[in-house]
C-alpha atoms as a printed R data frame, in Angstrom:
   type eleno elety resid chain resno       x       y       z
1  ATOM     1    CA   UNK     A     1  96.236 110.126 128.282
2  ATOM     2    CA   UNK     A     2  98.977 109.055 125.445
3  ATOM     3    CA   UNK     A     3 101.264 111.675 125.218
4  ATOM     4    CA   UNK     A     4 102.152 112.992 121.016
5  ATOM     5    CA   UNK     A     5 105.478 112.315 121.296
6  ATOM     6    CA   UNK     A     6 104.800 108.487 122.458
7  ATOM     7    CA   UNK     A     7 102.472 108.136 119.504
8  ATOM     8    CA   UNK     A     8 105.147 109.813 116.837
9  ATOM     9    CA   UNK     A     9 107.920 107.310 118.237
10 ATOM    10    CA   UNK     A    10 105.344 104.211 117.951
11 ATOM    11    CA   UNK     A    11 104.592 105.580 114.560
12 ATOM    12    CA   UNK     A    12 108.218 106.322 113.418
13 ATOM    13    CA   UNK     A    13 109.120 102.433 114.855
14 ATOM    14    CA   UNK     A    14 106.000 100.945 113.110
15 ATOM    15    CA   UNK     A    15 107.180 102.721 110.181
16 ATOM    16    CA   UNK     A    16 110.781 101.719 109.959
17 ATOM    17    CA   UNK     A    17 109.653  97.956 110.515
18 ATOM    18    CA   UNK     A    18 107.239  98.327 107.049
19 ATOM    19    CA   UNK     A    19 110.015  99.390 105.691
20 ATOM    20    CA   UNK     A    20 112.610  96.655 106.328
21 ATOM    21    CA   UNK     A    21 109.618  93.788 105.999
22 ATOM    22    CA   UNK     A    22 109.734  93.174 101.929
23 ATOM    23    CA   UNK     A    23 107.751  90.015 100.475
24 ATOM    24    CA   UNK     A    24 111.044  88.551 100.512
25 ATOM    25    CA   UNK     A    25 112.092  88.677 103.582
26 ATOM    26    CA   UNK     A    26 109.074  88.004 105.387
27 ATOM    27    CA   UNK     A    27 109.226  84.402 103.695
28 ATOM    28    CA   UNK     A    28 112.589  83.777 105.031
29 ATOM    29    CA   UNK     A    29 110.778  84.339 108.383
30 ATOM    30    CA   UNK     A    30 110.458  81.852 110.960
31 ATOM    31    CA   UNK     A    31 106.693  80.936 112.079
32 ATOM    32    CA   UNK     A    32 107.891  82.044 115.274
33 ATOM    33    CA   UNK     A    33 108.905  85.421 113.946
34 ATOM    34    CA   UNK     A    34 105.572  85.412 111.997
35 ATOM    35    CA   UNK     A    35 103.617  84.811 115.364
36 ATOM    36    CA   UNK     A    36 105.476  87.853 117.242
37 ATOM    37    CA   UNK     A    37 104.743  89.537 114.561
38 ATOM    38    CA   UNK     A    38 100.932  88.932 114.600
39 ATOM    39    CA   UNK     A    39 100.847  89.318 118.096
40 ATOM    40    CA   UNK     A    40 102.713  93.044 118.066
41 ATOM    41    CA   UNK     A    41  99.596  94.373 115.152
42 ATOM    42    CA   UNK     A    42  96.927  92.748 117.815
43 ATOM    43    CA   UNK     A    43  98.667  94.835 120.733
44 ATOM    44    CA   UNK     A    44  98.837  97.720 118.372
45 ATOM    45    CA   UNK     A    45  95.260  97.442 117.505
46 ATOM    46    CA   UNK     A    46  93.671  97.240 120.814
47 ATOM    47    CA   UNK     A    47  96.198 100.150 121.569
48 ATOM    48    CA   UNK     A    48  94.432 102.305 118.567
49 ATOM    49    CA   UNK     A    49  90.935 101.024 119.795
50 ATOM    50    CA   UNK     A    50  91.587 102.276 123.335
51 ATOM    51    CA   UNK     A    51  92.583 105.424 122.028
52 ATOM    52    CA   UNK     A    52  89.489 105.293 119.799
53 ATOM    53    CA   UNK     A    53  87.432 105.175 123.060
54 ATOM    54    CA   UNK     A    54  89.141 107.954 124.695
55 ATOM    55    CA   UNK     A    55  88.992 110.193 121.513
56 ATOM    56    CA   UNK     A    56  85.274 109.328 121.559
57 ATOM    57    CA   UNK     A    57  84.801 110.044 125.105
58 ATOM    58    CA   UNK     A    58  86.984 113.783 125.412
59 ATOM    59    CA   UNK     A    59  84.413 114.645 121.806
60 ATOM    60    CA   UNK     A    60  81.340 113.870 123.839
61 ATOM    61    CA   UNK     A    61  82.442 115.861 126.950
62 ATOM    62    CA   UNK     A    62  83.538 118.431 124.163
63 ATOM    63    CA   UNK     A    63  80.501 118.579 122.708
64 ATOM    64    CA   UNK     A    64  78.480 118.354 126.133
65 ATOM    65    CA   UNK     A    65  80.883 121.118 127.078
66 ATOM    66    CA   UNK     A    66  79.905 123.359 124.291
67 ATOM    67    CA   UNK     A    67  76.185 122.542 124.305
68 ATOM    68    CA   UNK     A    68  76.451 124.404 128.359
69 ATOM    69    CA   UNK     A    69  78.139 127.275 126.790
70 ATOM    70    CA   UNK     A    70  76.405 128.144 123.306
71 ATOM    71    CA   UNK     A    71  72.490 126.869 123.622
């Protein structure tokens, strides 16, 4: 399970790097750069779609949980 304080840091990092990543700088950017760049918001995506997932999967068992308890 992905701890809060891992997600705040990964948030806070993602955030400063927005900030720093102007129109104008990212043209002086080498298509190197560019690539890393592309590949870091693929990781970050399947990262937030394997959290997806296990959100989905602890509101089922939630849910499933209740259903035992209340019907």
């Amino acid at each position: 399970m992905i701890e809060k304080a891992d997600l705040r840091r990964q948030a806070e990092a993602a955030a400063l790097e927005n900030l720093t990543l102007s129109p104008e700088s990212l043209a002086s950017l080498s298509p190197e750069a560019i690539r890393g760049m592309l590949s870091d918001m693929r990781l970050h995506q399947v990262e937030l779609e394997v959290q997806s997932v296990e959100l989905r999967r602890a509101q089922m068992d939630l849910n499933a949980s209740n259903s035992r308890y209340f019907d």
